[in-house]
ZADO-1210 file (C-alpha; in nm, 4 decimals, padded with zeros to 6 digits):
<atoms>
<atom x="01.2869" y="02.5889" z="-04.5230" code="UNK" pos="1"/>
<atom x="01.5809" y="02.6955" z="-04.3344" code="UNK" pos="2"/>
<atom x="01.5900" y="02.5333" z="-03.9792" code="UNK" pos="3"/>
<atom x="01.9136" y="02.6603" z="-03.8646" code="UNK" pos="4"/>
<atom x="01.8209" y="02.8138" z="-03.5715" code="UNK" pos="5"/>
<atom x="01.5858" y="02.5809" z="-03.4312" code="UNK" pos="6"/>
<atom x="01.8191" y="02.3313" z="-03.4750" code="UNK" pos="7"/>
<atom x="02.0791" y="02.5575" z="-03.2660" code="UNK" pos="8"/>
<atom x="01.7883" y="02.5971" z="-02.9908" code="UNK" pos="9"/>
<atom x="01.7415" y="02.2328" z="-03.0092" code="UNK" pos="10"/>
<atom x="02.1166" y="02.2243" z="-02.9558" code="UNK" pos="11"/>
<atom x="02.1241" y="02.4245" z="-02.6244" code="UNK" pos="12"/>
<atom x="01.8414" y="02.2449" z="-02.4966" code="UNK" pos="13"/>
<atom x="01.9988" y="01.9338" z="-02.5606" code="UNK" pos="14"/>
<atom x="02.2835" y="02.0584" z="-02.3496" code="UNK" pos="15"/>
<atom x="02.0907" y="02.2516" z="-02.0727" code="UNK" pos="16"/>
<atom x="02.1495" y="02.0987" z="-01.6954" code="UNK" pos="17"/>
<atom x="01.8965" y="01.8573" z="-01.5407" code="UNK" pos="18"/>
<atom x="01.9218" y="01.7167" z="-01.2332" code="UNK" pos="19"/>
<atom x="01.7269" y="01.5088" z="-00.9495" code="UNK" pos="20"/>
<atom x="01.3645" y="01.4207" z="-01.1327" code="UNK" pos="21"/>
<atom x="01.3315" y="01.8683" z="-01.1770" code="UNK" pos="22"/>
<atom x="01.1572" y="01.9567" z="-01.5192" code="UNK" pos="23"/>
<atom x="01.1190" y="02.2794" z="-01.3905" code="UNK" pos="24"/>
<atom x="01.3552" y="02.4345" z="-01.6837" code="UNK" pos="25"/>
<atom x="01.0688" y="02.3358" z="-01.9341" code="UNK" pos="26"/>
<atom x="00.7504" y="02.4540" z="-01.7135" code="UNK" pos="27"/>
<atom x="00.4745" y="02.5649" z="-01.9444" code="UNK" pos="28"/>
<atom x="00.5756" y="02.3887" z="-02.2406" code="UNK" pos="29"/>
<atom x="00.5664" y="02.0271" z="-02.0972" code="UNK" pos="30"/>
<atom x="00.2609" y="01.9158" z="-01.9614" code="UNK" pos="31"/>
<atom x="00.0935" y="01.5417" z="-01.8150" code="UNK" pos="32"/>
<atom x="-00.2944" y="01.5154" z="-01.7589" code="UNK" pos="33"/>
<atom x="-00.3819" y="01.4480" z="-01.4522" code="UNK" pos="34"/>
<atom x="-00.3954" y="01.1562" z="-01.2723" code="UNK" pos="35"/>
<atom x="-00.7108" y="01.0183" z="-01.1158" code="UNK" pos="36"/>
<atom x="-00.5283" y="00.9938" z="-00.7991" code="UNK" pos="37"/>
<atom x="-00.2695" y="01.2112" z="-00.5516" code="UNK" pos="38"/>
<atom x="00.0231" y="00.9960" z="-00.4595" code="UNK" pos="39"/>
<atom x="00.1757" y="01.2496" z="-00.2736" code="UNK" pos="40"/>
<atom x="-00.1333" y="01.2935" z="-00.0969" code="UNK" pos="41"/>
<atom x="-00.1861" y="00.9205" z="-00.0119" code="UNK" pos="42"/>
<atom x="00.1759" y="00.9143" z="00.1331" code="UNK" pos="43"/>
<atom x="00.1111" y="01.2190" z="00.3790" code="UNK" pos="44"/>
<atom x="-00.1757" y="00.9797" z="00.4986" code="UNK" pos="45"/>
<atom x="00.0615" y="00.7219" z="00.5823" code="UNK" pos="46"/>
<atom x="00.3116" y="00.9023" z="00.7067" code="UNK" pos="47"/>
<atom x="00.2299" y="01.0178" z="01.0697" code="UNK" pos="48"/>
<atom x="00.1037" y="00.6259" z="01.1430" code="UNK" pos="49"/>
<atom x="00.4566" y="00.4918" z="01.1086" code="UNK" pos="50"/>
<atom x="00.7928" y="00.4800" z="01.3198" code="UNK" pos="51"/>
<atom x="00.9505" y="00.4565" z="00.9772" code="UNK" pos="52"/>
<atom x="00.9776" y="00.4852" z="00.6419" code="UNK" pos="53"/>
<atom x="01.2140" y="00.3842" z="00.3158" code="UNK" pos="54"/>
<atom x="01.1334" y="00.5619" z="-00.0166" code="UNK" pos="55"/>
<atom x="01.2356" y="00.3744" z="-00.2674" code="UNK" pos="56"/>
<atom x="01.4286" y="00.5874" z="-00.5192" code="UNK" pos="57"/>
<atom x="01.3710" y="00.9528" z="-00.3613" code="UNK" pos="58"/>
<atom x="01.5778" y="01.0435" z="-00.6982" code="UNK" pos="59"/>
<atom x="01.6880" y="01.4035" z="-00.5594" code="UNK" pos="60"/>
<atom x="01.4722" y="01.4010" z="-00.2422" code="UNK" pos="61"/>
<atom x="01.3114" y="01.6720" z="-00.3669" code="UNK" pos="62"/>
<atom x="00.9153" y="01.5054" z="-00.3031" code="UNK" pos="63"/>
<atom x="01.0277" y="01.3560" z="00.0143" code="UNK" pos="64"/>
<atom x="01.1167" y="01.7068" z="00.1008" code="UNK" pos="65"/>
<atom x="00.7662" y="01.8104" z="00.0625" code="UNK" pos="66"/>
<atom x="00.6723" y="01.5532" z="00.3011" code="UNK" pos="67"/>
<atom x="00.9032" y="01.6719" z="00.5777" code="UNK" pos="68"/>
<atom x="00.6236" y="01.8054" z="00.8268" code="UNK" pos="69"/>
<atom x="00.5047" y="01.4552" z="00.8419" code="UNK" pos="70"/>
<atom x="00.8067" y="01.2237" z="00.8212" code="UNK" pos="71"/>
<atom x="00.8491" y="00.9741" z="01.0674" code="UNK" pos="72"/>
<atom x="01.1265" y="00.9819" z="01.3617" code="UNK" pos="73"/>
<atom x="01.3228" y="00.7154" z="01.1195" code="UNK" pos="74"/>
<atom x="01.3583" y="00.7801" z="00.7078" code="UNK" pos="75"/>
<atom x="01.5606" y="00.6085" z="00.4728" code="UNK" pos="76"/>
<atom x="01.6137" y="00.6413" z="00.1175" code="UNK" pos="77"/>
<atom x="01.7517" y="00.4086" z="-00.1320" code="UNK" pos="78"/>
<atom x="01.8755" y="00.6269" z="-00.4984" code="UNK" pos="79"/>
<atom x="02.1021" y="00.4176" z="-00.7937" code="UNK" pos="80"/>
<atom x="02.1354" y="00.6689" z="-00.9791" code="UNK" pos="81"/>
<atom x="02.4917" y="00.8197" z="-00.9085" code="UNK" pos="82"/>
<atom x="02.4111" y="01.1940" z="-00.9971" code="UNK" pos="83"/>
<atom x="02.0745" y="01.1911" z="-00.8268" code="UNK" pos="84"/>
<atom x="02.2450" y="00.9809" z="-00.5074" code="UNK" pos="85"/>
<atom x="02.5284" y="01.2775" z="-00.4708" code="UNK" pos="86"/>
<atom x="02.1991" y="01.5025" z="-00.5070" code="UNK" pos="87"/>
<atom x="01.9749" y="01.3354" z="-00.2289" code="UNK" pos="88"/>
<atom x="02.2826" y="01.3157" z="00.0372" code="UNK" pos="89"/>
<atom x="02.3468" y="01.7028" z="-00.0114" code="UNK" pos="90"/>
<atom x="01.9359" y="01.7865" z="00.0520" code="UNK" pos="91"/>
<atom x="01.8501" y="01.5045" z="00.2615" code="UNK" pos="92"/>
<atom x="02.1467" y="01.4079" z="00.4994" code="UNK" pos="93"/>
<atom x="02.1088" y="01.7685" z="00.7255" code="UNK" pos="94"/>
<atom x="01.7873" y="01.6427" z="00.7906" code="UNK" pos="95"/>
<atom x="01.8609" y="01.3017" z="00.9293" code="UNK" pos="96"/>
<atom x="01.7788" y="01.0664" z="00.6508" code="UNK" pos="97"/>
<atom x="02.0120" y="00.7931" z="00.6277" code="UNK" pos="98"/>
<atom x="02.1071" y="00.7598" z="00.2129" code="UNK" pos="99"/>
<atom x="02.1642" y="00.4419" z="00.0939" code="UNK" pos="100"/>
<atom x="02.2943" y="00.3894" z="-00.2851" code="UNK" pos="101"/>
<atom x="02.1519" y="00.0639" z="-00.4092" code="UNK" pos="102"/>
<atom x="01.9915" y="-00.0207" z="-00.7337" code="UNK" pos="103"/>
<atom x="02.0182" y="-00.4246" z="-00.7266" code="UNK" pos="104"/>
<atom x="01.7980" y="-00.6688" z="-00.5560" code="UNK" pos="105"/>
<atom x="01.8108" y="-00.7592" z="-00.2828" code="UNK" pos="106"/>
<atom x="01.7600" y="-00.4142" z="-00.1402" code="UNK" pos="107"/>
<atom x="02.0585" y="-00.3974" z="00.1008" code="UNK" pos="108"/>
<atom x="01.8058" y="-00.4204" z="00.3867" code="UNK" pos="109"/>
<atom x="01.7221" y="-00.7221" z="00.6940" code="UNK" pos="110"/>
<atom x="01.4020" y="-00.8405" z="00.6830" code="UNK" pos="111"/>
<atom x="01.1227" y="-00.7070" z="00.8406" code="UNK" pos="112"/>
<atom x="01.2765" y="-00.3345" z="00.8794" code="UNK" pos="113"/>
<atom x="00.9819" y="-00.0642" z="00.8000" code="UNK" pos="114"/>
<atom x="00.6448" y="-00.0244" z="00.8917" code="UNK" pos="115"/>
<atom x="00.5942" y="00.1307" z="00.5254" code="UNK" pos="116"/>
<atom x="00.7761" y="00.1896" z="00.2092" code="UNK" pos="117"/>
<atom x="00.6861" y="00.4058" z="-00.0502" code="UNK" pos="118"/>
<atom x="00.8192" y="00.4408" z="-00.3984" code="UNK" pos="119"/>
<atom x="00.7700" y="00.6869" z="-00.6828" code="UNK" pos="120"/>
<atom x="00.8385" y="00.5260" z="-01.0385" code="UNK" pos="121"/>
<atom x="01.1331" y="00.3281" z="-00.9468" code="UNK" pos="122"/>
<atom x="01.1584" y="-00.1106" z="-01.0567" code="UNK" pos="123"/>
<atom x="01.0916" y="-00.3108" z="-00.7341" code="UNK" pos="124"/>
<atom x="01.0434" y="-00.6789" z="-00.6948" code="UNK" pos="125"/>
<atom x="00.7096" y="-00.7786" z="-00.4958" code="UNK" pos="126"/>
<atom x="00.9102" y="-01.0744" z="-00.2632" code="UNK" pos="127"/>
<atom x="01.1611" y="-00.8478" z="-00.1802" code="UNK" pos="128"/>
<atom x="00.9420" y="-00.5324" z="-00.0703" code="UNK" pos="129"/>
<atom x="00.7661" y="-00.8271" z="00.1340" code="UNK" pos="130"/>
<atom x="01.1277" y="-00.9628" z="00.3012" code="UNK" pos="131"/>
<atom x="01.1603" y="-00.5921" z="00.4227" code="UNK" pos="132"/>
<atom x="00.8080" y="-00.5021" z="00.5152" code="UNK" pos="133"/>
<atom x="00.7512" y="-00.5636" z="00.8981" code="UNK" pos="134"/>
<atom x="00.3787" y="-00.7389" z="00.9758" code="UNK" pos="135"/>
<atom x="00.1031" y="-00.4877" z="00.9352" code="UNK" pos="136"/>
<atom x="00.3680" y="-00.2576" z="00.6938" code="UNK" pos="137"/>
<atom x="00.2470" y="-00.0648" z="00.4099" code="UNK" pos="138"/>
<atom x="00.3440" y="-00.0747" z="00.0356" code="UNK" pos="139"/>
<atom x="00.2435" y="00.2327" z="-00.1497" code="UNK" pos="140"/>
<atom x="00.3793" y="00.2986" z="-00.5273" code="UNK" pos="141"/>
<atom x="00.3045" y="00.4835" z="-00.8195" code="UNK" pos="142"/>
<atom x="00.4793" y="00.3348" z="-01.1483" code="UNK" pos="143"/>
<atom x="00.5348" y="00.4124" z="-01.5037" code="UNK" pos="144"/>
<atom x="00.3846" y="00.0895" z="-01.6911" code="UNK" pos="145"/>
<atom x="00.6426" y="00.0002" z="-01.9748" code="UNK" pos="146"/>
<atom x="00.4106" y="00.1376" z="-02.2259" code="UNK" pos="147"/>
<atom x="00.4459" y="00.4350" z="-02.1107" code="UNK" pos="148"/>
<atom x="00.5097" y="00.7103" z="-02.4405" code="UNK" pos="149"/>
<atom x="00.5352" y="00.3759" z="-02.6961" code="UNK" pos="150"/>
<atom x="00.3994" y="00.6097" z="-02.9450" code="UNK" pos="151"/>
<atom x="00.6801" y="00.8888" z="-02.9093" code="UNK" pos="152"/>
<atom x="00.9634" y="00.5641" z="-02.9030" code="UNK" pos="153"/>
<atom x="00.7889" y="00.4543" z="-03.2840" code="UNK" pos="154"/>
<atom x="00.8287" y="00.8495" z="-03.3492" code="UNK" pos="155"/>
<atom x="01.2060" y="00.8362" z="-03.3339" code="UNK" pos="156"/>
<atom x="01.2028" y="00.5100" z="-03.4682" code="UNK" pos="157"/>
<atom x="01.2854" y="00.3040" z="-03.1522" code="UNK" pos="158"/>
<atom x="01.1162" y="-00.0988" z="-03.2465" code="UNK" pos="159"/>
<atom x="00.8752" y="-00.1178" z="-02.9943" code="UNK" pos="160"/>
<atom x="00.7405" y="-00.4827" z="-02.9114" code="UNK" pos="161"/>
<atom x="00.4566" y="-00.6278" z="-02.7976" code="UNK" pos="162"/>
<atom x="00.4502" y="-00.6932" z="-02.4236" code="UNK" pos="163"/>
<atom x="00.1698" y="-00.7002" z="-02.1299" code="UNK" pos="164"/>
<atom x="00.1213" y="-00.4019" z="-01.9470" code="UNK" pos="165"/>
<atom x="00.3505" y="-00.3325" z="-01.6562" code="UNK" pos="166"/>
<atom x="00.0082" y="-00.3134" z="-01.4299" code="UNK" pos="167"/>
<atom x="-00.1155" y="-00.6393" z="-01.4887" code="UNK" pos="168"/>
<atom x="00.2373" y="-00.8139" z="-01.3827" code="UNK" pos="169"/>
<atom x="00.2785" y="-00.5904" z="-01.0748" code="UNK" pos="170"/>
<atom x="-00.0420" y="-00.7319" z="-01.0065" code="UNK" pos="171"/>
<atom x="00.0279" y="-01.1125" z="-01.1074" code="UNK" pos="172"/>
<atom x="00.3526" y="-01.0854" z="-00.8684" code="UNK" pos="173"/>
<atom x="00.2354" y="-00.9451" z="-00.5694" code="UNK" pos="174"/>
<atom x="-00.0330" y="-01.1725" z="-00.5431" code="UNK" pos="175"/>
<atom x="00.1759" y="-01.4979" z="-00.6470" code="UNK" pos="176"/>
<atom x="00.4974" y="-01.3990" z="-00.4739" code="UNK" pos="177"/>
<atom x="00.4060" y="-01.2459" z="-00.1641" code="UNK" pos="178"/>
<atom x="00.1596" y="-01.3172" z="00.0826" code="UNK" pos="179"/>
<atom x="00.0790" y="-00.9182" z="00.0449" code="UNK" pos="180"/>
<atom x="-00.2976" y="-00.8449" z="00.0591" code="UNK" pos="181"/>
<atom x="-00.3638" y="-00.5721" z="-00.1997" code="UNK" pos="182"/>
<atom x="-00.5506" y="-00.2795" z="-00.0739" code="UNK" pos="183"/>
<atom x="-00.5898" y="-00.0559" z="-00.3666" code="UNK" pos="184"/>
<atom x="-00.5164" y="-00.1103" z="-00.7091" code="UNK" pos="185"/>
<atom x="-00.5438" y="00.1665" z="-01.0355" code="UNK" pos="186"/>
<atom x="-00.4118" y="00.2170" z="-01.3985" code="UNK" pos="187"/>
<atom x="-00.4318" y="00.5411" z="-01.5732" code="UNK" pos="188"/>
<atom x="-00.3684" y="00.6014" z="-01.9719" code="UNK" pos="189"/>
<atom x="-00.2895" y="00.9719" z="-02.0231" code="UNK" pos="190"/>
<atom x="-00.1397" y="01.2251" z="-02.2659" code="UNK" pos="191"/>
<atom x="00.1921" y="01.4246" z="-02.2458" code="UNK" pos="192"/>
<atom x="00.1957" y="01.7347" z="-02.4751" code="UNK" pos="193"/>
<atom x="00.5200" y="01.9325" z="-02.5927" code="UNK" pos="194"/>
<atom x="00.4388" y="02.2787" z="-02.7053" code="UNK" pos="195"/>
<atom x="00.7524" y="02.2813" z="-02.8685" code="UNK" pos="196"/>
<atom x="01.0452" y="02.0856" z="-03.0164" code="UNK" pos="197"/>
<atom x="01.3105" y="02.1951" z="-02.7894" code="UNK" pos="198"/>
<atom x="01.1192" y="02.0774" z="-02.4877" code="UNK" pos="199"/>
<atom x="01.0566" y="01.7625" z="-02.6090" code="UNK" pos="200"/>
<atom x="01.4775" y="01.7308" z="-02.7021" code="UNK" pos="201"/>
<atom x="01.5332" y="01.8261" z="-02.3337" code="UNK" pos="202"/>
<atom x="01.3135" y="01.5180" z="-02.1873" code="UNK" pos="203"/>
<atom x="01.4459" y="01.3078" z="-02.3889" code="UNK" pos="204"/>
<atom x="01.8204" y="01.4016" z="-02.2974" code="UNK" pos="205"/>
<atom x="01.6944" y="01.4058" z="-01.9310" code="UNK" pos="206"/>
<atom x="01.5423" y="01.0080" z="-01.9417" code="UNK" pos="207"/>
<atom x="01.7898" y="00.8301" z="-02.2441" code="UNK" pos="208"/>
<atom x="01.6472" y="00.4996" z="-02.1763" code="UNK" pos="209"/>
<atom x="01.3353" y="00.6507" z="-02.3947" code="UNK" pos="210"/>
<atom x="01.5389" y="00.6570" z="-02.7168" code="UNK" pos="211"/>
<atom x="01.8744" y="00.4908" z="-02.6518" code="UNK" pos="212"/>
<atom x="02.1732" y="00.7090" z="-02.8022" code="UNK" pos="213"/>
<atom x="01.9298" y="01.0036" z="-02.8462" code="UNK" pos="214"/>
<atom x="02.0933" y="01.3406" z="-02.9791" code="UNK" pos="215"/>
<atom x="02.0040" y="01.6104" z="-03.2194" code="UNK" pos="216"/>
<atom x="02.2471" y="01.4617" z="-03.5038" code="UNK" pos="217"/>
<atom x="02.1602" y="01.1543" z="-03.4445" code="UNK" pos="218"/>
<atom x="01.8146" y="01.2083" z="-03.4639" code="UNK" pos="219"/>
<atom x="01.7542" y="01.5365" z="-03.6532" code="UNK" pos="220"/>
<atom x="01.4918" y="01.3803" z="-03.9661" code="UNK" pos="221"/>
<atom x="01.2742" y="01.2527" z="-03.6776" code="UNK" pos="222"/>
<atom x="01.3207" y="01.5906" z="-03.5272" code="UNK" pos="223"/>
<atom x="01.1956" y="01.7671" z="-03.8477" code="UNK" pos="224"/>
<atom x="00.9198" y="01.5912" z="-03.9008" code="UNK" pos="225"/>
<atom x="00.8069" y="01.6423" z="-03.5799" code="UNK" pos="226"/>
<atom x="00.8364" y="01.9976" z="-03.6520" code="UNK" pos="227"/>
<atom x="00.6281" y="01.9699" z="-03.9305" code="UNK" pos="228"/>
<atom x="00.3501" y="01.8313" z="-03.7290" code="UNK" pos="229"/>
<atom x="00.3447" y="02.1657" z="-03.5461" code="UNK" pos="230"/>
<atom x="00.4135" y="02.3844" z="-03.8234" code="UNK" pos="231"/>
<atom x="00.0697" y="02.2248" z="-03.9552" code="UNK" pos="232"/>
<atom x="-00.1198" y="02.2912" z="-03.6223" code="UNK" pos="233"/>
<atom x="-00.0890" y="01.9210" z="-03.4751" code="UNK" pos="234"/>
<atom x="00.0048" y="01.8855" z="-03.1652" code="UNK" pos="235"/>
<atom x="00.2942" y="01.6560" z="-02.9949" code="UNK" pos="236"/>
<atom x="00.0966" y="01.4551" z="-02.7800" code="UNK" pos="237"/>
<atom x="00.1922" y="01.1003" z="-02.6567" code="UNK" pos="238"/>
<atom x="00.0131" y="00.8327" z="-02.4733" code="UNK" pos="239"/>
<atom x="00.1547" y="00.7567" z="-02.1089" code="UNK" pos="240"/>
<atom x="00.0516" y="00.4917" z="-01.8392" code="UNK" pos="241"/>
<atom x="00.0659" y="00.5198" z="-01.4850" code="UNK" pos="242"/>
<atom x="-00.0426" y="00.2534" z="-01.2183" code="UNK" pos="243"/>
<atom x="-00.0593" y="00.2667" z="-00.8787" code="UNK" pos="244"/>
<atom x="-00.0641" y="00.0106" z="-00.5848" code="UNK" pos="245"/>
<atom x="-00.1567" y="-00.0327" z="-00.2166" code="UNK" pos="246"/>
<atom x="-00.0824" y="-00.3615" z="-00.0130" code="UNK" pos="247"/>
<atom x="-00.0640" y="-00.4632" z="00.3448" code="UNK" pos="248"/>
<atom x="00.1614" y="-00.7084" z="00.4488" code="UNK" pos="249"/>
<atom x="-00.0722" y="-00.9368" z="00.7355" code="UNK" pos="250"/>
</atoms>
């Protein structure tokens, strides 16, 4: 069968912008089941209570944004991402939110500086979200456990090993490294579906630490044979993990 011009679609995909954490370009033929809880909701909770507030790899700003009617008379942000950092400075700087680029630890903070941090699916370290907390501070974060999509990575041939789940150590740290007392704690295995090929080419160019080098001629045979899997009616579905986590610092 001739693939030519799927592989040119592929192609364009593969070179179609993306910017800030915004899938929006493949809405409708990417989707994630739900999760069993609303981090954004959880945060707007928070959010009124407080004097201020870092978020912890905004990546664009653009869920902060959403946020804005109950932000705090103090926000920070932290992004490492260069392209995402120029990003979050041009939306969130005529707004007041200081933009810090940092994506080491220590976070670049003193200690005891926020009443509550939040973070969205960015690495942290439990002591140092404790050095920065201030007493009675809130921790709120939703993460991407490390076995997140290990089926897709064995579909393009990436050697996935055997490790504990990124829930369990979060877990294991904050209550070993920190004198944190953990408030609410949940893990969530889920499903991503691709309805198409081309969708699937443009999330991987969008998060390359997936399958390192990715590209369509790099990887077109893995490509193909995921085409065949929808050519015979089977869907591209992948497993994904999400945890999230709640702690109070005394």
């Amino acid at each position: 069968m001739d693939h030519s011009a799927l592989i040119s679609f592929w192609k364009e995909e593969e070179r179609a912008p993306f910017q800030g954490w915004d899938f929006s370009h493949v809405h409708g033929r990417f989707f994630e089941s739900d999760l069993p809880w609303d981090y954004l909701a959880l945060a707007r909770e928070l959010l009124p209570h407080v004097q201020n507030v870092l978020d912890v790899g905004t990546g664009g700003g653009e869920r902060l944004l959403t946020l804005r009617d109950v932000w705090p008379p103090s926000v920070t942000v932290t992004e490492g991402w260069p392209p995402n950092v120029a990003v979050a400075s041009a939306c969130l700087t005529p707004f007041g939110v200081r933009v810090v680029a940092a994506r080491q630890h220590p976070l670049p903070f003193a200690p005891n500086s926020f009443a509550l941090i939040i973070n969205r699916h960015t690495g942290f370290r439990s002591w140092d979200v404790a050095r920065i907390m201030r007493s009675g501070g809130l921790f709120l974060t939703q993460q991407v456990d490390a076995l997140w999509g290990w089926d897709l990575q064995v579909a393009f041939g990436v050697a996935v090993a055997e490790r504990p789940s990124s829930y369990e150590l979060a877990l294991h740290y904050l209550q070993t490294e920190t004198n944190l007392i953990v408030e609410q704690a949940a893990e969530n295995k889920g499903t991503m579906t691709f309805t198409d090929v081309g969708a699937l080419v443009y999330y991987l160019k969008a998060i390359p630490w997936m399958v390192p080098g990715f590209t369509v001629e790099t990887h077109l045979p893995y490509l193909l044979a995921l085409q065949e899997k929808l050519d015979r009616d089977e869907k591209l579905q992948f497993e994904t993990r999400q945890y999230l986590l709640k702690a109070r610092k005394p």
